[in-house]
TIVEXTI-131481 format. One line per field, with one value per atom (N, C-alpha, C, O): residue number from 1; residue in one letter; atom name; x, y, z. Coordinates in nm, 2 decimals. Example, Ala and Ser with C-alpha at 12.3 -4.5 7.8 and 13.67 -1.06 7.14 Angstrom:
2
num: c(1, 1, 1, 1, 2, 2, 2, 2) .
residuo: c(A, A, A, A, S, S, S, S) .
atomo: c(N, CA, C, O, N, CA, C, O) .
east: c(1.32, 1.23, 1.32, 1.42, 1.28, 1.37, 1.29, 1.34) .
north: c(-0.57, -0.45, -0.33, -0.33, -0.22, -0.11, 0.00, 0.11) .
up: c(0.78, 0.78, 0.78, 0.85, 0.71, 0.71, 0.79, 0.80) .
//
This chain:
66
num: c(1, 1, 1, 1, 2, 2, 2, 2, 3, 3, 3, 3, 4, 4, 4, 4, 5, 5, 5, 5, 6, 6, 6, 6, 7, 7, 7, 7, 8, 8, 8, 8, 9, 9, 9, 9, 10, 10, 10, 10, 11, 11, 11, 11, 12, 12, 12, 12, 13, 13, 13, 13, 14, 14, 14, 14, 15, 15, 15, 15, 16, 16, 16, 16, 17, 17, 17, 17, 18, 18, 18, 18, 19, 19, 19, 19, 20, 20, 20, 20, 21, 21, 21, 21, 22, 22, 22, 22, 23, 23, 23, 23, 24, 24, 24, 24, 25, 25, 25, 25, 26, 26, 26, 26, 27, 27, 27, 27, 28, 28, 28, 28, 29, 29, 29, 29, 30, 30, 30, 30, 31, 31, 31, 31, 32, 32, 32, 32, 33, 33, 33, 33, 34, 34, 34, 34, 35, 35, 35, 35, 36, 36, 36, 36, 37, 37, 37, 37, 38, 38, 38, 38, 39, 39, 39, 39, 40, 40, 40, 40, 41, 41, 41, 41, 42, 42, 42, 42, 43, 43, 43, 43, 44, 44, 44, 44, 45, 45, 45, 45, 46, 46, 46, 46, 47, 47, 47, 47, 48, 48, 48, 48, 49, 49, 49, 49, 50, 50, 50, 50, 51, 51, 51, 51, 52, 52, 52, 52, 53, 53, 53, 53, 54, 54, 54, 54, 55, 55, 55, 55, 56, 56, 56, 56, 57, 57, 57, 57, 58, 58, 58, 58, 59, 59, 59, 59, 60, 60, 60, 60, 61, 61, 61, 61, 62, 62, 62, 62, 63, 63, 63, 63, 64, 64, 64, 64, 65, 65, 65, 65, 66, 66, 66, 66) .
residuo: c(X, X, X, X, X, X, X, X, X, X, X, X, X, X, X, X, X, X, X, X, X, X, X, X, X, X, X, X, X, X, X, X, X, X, X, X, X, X, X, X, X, X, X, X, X, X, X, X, X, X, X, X, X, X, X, X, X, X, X, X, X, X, X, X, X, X, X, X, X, X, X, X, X, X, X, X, X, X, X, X, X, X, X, X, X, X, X, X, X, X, X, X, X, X, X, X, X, X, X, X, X, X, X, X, X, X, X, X, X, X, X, X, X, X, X, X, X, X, X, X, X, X, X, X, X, X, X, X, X, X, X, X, X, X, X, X, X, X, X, X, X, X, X, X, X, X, X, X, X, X, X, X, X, X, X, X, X, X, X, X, X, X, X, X, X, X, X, X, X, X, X, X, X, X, X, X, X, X, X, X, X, X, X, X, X, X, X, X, X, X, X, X, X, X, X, X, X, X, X, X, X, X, X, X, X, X, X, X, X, X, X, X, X, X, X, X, X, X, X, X, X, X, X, X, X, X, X, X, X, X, X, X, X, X, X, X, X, X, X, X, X, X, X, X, X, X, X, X, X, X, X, X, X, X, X, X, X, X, X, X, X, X, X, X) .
atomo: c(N, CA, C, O, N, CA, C, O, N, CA, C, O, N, CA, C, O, N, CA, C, O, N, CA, C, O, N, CA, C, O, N, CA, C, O, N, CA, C, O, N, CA, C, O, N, CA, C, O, N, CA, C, O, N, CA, C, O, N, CA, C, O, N, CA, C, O, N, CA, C, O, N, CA, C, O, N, CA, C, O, N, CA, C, O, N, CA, C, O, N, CA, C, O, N, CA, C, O, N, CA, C, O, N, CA, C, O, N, CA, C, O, N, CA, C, O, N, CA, C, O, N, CA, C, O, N, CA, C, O, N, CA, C, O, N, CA, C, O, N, CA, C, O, N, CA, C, O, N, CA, C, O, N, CA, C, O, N, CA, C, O, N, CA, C, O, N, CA, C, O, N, CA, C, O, N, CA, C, O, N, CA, C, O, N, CA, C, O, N, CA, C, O, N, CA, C, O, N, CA, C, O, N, CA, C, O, N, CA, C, O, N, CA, C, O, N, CA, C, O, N, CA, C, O, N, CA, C, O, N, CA, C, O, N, CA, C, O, N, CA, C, O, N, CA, C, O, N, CA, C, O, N, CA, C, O, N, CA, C, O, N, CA, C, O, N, CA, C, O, N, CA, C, O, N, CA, C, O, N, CA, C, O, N, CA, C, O, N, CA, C, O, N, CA, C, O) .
east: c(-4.90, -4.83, -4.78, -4.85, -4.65, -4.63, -4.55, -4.46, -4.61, -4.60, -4.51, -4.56, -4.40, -4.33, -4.44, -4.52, -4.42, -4.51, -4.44, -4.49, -4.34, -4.32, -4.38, -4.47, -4.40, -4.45, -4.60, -4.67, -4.63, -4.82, -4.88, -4.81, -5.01, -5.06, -5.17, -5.27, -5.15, -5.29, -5.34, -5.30, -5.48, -5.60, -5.69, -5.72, -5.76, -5.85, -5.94, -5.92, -6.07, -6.18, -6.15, -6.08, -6.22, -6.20, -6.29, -6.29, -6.39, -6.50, -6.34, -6.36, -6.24, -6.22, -6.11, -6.01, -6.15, -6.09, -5.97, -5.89, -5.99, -5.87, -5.77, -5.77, -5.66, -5.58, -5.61, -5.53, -5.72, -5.78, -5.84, -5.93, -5.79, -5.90, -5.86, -5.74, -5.89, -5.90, -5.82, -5.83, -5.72, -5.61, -5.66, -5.70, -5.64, -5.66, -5.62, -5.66, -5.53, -5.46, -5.45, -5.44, -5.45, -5.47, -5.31, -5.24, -5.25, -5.21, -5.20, -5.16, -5.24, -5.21, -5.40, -5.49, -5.40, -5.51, -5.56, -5.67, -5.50, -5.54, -5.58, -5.55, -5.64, -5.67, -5.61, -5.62, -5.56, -5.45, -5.56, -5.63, -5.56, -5.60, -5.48, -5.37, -5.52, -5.45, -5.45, -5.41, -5.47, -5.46, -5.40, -5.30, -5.44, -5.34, -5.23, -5.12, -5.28, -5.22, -5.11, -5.02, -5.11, -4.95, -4.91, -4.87, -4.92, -4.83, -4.78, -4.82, -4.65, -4.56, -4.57, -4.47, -4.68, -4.73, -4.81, -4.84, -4.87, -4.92, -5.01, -5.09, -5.04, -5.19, -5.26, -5.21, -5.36, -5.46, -5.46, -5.42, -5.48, -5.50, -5.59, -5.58, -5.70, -5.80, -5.77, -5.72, -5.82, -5.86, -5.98, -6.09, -5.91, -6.01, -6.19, -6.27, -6.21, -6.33, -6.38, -6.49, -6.31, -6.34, -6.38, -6.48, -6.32, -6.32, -6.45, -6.55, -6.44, -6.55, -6.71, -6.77, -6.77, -6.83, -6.87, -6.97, -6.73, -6.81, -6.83, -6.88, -6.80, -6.85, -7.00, -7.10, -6.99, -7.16, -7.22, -7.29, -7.18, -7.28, -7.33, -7.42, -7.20, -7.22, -7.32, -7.41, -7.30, -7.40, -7.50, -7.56, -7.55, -7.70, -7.73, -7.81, -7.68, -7.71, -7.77, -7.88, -7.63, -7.65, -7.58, -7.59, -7.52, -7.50, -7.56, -7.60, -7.59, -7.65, -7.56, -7.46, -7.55, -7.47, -7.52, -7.43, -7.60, -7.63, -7.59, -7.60) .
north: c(1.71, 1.75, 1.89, 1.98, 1.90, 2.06, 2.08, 2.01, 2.18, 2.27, 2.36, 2.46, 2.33, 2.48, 2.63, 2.63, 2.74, 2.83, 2.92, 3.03, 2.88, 2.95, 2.90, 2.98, 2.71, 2.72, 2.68, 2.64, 2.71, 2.71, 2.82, 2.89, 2.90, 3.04, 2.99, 2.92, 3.02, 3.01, 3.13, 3.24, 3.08, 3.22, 3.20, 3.09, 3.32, 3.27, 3.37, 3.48, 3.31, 3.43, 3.58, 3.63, 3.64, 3.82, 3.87, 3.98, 3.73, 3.77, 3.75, 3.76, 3.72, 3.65, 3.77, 3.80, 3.83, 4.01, 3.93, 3.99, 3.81, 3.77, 3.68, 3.63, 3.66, 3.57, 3.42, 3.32, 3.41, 3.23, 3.25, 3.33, 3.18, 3.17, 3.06, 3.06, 2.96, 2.88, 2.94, 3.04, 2.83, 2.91, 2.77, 2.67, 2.80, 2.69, 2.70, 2.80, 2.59, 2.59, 2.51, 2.39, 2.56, 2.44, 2.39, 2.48, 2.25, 2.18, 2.06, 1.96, 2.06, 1.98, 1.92, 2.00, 1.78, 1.73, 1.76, 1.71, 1.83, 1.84, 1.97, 2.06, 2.00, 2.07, 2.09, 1.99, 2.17, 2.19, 2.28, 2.36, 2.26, 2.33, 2.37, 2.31, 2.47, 2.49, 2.56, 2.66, 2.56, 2.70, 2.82, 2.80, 2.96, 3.06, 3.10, 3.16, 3.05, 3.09, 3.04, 3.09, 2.91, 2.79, 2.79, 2.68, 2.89, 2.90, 2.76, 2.66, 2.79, 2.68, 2.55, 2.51, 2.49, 2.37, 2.31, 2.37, 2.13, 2.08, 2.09, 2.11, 2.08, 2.10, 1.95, 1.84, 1.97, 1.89, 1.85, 1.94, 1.75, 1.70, 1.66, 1.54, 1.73, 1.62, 1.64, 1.73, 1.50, 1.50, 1.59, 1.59, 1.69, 1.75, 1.69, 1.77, 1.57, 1.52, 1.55, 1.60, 1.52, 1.50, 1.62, 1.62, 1.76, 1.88, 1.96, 2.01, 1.95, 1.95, 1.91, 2.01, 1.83, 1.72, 1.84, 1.92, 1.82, 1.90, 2.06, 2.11, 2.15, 2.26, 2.25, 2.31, 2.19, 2.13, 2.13, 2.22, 1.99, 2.03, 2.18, 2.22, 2.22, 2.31, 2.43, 2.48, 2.47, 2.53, 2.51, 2.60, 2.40, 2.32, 2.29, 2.20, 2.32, 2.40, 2.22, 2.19, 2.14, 2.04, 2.00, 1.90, 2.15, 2.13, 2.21, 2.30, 2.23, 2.34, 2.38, 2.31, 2.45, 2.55, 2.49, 2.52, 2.43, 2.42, 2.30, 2.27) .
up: c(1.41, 1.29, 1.32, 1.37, 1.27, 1.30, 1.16, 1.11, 1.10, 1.04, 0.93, 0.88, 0.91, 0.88, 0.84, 0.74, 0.92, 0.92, 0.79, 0.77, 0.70, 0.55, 0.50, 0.45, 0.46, 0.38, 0.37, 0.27, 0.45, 0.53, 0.53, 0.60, 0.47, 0.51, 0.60, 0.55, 0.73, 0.82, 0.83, 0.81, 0.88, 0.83, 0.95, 0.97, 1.04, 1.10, 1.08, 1.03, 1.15, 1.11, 1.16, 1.25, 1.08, 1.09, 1.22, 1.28, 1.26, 1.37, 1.51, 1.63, 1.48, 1.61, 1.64, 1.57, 1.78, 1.82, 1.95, 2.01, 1.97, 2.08, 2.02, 1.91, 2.16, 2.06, 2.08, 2.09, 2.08, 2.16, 2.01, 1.99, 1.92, 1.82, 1.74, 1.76, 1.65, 1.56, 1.44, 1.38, 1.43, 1.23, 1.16, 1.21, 1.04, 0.96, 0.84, 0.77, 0.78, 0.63, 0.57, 0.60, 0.44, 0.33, 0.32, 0.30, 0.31, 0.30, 0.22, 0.28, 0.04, -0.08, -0.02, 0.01, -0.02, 0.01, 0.13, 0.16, 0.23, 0.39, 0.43, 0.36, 0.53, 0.61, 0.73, 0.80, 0.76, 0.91, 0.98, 0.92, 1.10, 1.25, 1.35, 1.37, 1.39, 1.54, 1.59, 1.53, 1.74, 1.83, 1.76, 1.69, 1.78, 1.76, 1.89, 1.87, 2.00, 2.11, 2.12, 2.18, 2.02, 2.07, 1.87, 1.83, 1.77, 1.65, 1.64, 1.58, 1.73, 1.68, 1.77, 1.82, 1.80, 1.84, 1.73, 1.63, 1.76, 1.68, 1.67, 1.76, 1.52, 1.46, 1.43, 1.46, 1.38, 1.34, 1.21, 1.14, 1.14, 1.04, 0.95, 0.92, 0.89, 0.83, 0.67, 0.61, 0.63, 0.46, 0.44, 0.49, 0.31, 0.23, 0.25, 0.27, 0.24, 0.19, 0.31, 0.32, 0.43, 0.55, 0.59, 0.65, 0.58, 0.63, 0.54, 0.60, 0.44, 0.37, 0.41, 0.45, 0.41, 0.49, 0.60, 0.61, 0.70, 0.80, 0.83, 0.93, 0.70, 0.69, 0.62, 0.66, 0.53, 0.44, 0.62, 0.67, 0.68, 0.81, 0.90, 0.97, 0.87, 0.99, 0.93, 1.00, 0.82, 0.72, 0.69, 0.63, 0.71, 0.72, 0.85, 0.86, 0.95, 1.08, 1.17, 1.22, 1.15, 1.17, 1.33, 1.41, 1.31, 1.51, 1.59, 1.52, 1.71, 1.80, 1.90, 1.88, 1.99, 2.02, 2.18, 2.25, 2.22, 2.36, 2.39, 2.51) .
//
């Protein structure tokens, strides 16, 4: 999926000091991803429920890092 970058506000974390980092925007029912490095390349797509879901996990520390 790509984008128009007017009418999309992408956001990435304030922790991230390079340009390799994760953007993400809200899109009606969806959730958009995508590189910052590649802007105007395609993003990712999930349903709200879906995106949801996996922050509940990741905040209940449902993944490990190793």
């Amino acid at each position: 999926m790509n984008e128009s970058s007017a009418a999309i506000s992408w956001r990435k974390s304030t922790r991230c000091s390079s340009g390799a980092c994760v953007e993400v925007a809200d899109a009606e029912d969806t959730v958009l991803m995508r590189d910052s490095k590649s802007p105007g390349g395609e993003s990712l797509a999930f349903p709200r429920s879906v995106w949801t879901s996996f922050m509940v996990d990741i905040k209940e520390g449902r993944f490990s890092a190793n």
